[in-house]
C-alpha positions in Angstrom: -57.0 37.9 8.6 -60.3 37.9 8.0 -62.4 35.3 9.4 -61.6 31.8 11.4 -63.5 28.5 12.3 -63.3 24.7 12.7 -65.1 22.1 11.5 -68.1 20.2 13.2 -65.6 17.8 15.4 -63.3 21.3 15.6 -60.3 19.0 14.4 -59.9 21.6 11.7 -58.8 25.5 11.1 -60.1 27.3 8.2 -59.0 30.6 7.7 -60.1 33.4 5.1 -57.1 35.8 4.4 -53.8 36.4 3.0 -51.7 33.4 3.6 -48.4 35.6 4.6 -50.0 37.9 7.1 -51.6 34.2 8.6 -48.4 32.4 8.3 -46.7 35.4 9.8 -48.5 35.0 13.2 -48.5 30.8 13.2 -46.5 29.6 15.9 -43.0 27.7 15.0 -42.6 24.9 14.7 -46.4 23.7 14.9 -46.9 22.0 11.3 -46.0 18.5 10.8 -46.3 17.8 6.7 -47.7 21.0 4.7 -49.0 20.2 1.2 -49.9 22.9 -1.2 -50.4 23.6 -4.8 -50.1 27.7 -5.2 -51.4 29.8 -8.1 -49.9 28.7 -11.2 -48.9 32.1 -12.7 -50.8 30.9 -15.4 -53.7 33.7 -15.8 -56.4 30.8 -14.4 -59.8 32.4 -13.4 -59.7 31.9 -9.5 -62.4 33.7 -7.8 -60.7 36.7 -5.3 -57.2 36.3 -6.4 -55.7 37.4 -9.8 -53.4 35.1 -11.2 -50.9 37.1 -13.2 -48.1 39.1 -11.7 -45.0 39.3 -13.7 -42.4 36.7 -13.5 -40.1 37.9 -11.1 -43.0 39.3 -8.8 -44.0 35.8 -8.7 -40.9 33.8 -7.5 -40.2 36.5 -4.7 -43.8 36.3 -3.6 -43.6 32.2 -3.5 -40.3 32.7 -2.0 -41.5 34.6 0.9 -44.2 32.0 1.4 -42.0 29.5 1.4 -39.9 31.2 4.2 -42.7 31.1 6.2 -43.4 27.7 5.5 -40.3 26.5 6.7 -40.6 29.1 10.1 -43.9 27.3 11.2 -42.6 23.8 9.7 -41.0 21.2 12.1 -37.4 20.2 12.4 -38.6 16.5 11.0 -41.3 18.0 8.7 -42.1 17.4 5.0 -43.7 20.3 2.9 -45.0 18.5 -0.7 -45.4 21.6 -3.4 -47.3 20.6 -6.2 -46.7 23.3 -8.8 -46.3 23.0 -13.4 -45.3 25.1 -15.7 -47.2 25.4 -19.1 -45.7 24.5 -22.4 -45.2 28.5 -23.5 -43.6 29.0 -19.8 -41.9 26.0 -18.6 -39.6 27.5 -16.8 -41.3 28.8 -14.0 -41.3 25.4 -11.7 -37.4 25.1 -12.2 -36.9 28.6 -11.1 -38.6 28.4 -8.4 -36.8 25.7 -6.8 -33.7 26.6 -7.7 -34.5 29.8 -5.8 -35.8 27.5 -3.0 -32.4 26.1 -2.6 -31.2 28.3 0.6 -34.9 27.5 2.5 -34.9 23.8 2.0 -33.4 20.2 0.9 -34.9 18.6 -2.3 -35.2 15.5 -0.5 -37.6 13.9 -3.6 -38.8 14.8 -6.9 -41.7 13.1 -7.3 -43.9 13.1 -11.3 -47.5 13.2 -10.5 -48.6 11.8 -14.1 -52.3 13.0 -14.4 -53.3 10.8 -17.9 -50.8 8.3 -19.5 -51.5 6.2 -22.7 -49.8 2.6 -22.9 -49.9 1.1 -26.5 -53.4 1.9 -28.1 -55.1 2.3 -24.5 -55.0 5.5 -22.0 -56.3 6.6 -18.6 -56.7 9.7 -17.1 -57.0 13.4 -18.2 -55.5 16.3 -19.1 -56.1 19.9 -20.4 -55.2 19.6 -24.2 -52.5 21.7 -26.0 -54.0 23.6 -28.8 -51.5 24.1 -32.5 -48.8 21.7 -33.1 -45.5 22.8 -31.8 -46.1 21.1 -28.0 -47.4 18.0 -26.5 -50.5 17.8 -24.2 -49.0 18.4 -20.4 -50.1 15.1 -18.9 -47.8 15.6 -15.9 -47.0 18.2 -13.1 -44.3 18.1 -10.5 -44.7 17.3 -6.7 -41.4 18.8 -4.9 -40.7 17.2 -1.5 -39.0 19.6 0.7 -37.2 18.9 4.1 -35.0 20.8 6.4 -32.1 18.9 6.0 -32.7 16.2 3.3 -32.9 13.0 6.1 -36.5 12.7 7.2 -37.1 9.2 7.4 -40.6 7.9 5.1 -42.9 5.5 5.6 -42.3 4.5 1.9 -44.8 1.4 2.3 -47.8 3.4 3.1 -48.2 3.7 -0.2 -46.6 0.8 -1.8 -47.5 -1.5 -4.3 -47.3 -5.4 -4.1 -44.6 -7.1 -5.8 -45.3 -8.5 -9.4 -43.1 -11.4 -8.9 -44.1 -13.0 -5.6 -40.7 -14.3 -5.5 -39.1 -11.3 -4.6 -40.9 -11.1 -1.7 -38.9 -13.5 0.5 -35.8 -13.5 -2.1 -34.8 -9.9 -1.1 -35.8 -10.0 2.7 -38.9 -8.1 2.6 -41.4 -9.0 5.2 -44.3 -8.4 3.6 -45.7 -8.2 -0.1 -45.6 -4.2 -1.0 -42.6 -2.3 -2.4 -41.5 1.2 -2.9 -43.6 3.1 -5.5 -40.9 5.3 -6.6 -41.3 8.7 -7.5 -43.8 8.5 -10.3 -47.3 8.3 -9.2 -50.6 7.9 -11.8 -53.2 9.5 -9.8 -55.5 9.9 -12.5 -57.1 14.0 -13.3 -61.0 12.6 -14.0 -63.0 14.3 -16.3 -65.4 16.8 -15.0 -68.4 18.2 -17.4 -68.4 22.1 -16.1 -66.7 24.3 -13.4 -68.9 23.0 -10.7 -67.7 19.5 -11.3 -64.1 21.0 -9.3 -66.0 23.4 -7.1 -65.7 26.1 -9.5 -61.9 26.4 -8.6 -59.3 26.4 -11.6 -56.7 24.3 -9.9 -58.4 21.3 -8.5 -56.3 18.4 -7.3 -57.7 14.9 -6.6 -57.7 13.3 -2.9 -55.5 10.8 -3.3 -52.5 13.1 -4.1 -52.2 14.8 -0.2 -53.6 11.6 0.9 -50.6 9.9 -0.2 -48.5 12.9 0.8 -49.8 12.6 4.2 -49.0 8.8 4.4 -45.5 8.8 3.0 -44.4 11.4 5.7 -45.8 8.8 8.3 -46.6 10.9 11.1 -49.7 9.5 13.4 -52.6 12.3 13.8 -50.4 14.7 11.6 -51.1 18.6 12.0 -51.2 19.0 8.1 -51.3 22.8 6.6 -52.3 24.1 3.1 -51.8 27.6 3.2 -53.4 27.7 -0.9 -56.3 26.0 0.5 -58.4 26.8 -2.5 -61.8 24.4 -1.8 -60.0 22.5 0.8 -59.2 19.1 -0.8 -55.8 18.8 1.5 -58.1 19.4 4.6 -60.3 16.4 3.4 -57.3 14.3 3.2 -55.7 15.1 6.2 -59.6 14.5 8.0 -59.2 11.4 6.2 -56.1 10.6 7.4 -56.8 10.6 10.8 -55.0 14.6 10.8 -55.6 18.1 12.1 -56.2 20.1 8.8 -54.7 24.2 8.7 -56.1 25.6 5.6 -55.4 29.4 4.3 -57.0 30.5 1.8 -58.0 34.6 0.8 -61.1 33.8 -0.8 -63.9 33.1 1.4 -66.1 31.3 -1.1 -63.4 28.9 -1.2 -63.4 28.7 2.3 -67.0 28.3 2.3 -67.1 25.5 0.1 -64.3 23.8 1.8 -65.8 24.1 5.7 -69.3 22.7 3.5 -67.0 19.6 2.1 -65.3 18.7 5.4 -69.3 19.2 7.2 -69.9 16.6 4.8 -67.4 13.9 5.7 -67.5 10.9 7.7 -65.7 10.3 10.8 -62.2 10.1 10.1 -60.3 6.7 10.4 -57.2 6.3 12.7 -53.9 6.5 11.1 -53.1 3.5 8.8 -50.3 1.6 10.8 -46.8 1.0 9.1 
């Protein structure tokens, strides 16, 4: 480990290092909802890290991660991993989960779709596909991960009122939202250069750990992102009223995340249920 430090309100942890040796000496136990999106395995040009190991490399390196992440998670915990494979490699996601199997419970599978076109209209954004044998990847996938497969959601937090208002008192439900299900549009926007996503590759927007963060429903959550890349799960988890962990071995990242989280407001109490 390299370096450590805290935001302004010291609310926060930032650490510059390698996540395992980090992980390694967290306490058990200690995390309440970790949300991370790793390196792809895709050759994208981080800054420190190199992005290309061989296959197998890979999936015992994200393994071991994992392990930790489940050592320092808690019994009732949720860890969200946000990972895609690319149209050439598809694979890669599916193995890794399936190799995640003795570690955890695939309590959800949720579709984050990035860009989605209904009839003639679409929104969002997504990295086009050059040739003509694949489709543009629009989508990636958001594994949620429990110890067990029964931690109980606050499925509301981010629910979405009912179409039909009838349905509201018609199936018993005391107020006018409704599961989302497990396909969320969160919408990649369009930046105009590599600073537009902090010069980081792998960028995610708020909303997606925000929402992570308020489906696990734990009040003042300690949230860790041991790829903390430019710190966008920190920011949520500020905003969520949280205590951010964020790992990362690059310290420009870290640099640019402790300069993000200087920049944000006072954080808000947790929403209630």
């Amino acid at each position: 480990m390299s370096c450590s430090r805290a935001d302004a309100a010291h609310r926060h942890r930032l650490i510059a290092g390698d996540c395992l040796a980090v992980l390694s000496a967290m306490e058990p136990g200690s995390i309440d909802v970790a949300v991370t999106s790793p390196p792809y395995n895709l050759d994208l040009r981080y800054g420190a890290y190199r992005d290309r190991r061989e296959e197998a490399d890979y999936l015992d390196w994200m393994v071991a991660v994992c392990a930790e992440i489940r050592r320092v998670l808690k019994p009732r915990g949720s860890f969200f991993l946000n990972i895609s494979g690319s149209s050439s490699r598809p694979w890669l996601p599916f193995e890794l989960i399936v190799r995640l199997r003795p570690l955890f419970h695939l309590q959800n599978h949720i579709t984050w779709v990035k860009s989605i076109a209904i009839g003639e209209d679409s929104s969002g954004h997504y990295k086009p596909v050059n040739g003509q044998r694949f489709l543009n990847h629009a989508h990636e996938h958001i594994f949620h991960l429990t110890q067990d497969g029964h931690v109980t959601l606050n499925r509301l937090a981010v629910g979405v009122p009912f179409k039909d208002k009838s349905n509201i008192a018609r199936r018993g439900h005391a107020q006018d939202l409704h599961c989302r299900g497990n396909t969320w549009f969160i919408p990649y926007r369009t930046v105009q250069s590599r600073a537009g996503k902090f010069h980081h590759p792998g960028t995610f927007p708020v909303e997606l750990p925000q929402w992570c963060i308020r489906l696990h429903g734990q009040p003042a959550p300690v949230v860790l992102d041991p790829f903390m890349g430019t710190g966008t799960t920190l920011v949520a988890a500020h905003r969520e009223g949280g205590h951010g962990i964020g790992i990362d071995i690059d310290p420009g990242y870290v640099a640019i995340a402790e300069a993000r989280l200087a920049a944000e407001p006072a954080s808000q109490p947790f929403p209630p249920d």
